[in-house]
C-alpha positions as a printed Julia matrix, in Angstrom:
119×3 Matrix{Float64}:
 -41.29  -78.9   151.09
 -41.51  -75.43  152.87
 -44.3   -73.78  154.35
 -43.69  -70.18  155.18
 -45.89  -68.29  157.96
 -46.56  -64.37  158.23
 -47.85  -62.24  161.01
 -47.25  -58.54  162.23
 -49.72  -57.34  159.28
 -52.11  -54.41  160.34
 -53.46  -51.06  159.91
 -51.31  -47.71  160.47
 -51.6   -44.17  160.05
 -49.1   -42.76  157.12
 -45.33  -42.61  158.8
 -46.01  -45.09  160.73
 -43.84  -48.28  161.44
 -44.65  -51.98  161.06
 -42.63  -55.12  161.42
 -43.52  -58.5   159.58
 -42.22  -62.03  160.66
 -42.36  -64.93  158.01
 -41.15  -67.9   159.72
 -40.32  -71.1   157.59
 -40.67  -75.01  158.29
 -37.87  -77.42  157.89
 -34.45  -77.98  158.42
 -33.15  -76.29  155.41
 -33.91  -72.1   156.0
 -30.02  -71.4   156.01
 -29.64  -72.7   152.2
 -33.16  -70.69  151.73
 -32.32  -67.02  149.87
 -35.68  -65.13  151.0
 -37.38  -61.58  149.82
 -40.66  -60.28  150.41
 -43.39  -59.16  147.67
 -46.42  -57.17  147.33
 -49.34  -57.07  145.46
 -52.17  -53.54  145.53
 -55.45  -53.94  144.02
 -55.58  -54.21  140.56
 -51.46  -54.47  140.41
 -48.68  -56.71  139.52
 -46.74  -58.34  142.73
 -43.96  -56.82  143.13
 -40.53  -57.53  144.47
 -40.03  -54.98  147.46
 -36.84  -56.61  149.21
 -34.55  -59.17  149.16
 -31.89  -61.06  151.06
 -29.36  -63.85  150.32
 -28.42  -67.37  151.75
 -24.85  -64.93  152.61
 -27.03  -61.77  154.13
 -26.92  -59.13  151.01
 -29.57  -57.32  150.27
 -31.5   -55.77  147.6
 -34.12  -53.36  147.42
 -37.2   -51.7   145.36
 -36.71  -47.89  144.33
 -39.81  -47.38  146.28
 -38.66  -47.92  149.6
 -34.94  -47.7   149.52
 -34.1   -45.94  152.84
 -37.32  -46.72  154.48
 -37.45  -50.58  154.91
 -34.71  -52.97  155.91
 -34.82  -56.74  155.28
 -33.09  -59.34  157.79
 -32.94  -62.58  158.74
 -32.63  -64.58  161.89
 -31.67  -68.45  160.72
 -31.99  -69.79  164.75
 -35.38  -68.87  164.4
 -36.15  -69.56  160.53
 -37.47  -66.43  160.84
 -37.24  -63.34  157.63
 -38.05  -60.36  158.67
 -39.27  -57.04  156.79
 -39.25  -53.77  158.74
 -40.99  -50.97  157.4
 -40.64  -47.34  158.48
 -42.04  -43.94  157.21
 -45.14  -45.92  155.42
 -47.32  -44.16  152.67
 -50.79  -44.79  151.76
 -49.19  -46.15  148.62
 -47.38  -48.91  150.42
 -51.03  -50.76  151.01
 -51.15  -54.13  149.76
 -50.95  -57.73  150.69
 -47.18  -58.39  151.67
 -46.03  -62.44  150.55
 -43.03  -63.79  152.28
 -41.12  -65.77  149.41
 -38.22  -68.76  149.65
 -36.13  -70.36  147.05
 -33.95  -73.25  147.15
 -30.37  -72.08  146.74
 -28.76  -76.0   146.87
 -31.34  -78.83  146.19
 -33.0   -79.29  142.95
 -35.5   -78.68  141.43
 -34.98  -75.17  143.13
 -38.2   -74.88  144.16
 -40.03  -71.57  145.32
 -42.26  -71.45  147.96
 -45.05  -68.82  149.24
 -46.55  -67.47  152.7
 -50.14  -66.48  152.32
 -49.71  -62.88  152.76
 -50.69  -60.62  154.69
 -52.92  -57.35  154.9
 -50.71  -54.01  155.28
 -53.11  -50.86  155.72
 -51.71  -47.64  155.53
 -54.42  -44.63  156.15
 -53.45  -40.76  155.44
């Protein structure tokens, strides 16, 4: 059992730079691989990053070369920075965990949070 907390959601003007922490409970965040979704109004979520147990990334076409996915496992902590943010980035951002070595691999969810971006 994981439960996943988010903060550093807000409003911003377009090009603008946010940076969202999603720290996890537990003992087990190292064997954790962790991404972040989104979800917009009336959309789909939506993978928009992701990172593994070994530190690789992966990334949506929509914001290749503008946000950058890390992790910091001394403080359970994922985080998502996002630079050069469009109005169409808006949505509510989840933090996201899956088991990588127990099973049932179970996948866990943060209860998102609010990212505003005004033109």
């Amino acid at each position: 059992q994981v439960q996943l907390v988010e903060s550093g959601g807000g409003l911003v003007q377009a090009g603008g730079s946010l940076r969202l922490s999603c720290v996890a409970s537990g003992n087990r965040f190292s064997s954790l691989a962790m991404a972040w979704y989104r979800q917009a109004p009336g959309k789909q979520r939506e993978l928009v990053a992701r990172i593994t147990v070994g530190r690789i990334t992966n990334y949506a076409d929509p914001v290749k070369g503008r946000f950058g996915i890390s992790r910091d496992n001394a403080k359970n902590t994922v985080y998502l920075q996002m630079n050069s943010l469009k109005p169409e980035d808006t949505a509510v951002y989840y933090c996201n965990a899956r088991e990588t070595i127990i099973t049932p691999q179970y996948e866990y969810w943060g209860q998102g949070t609010q990212v505003t971006v005004s033109s």
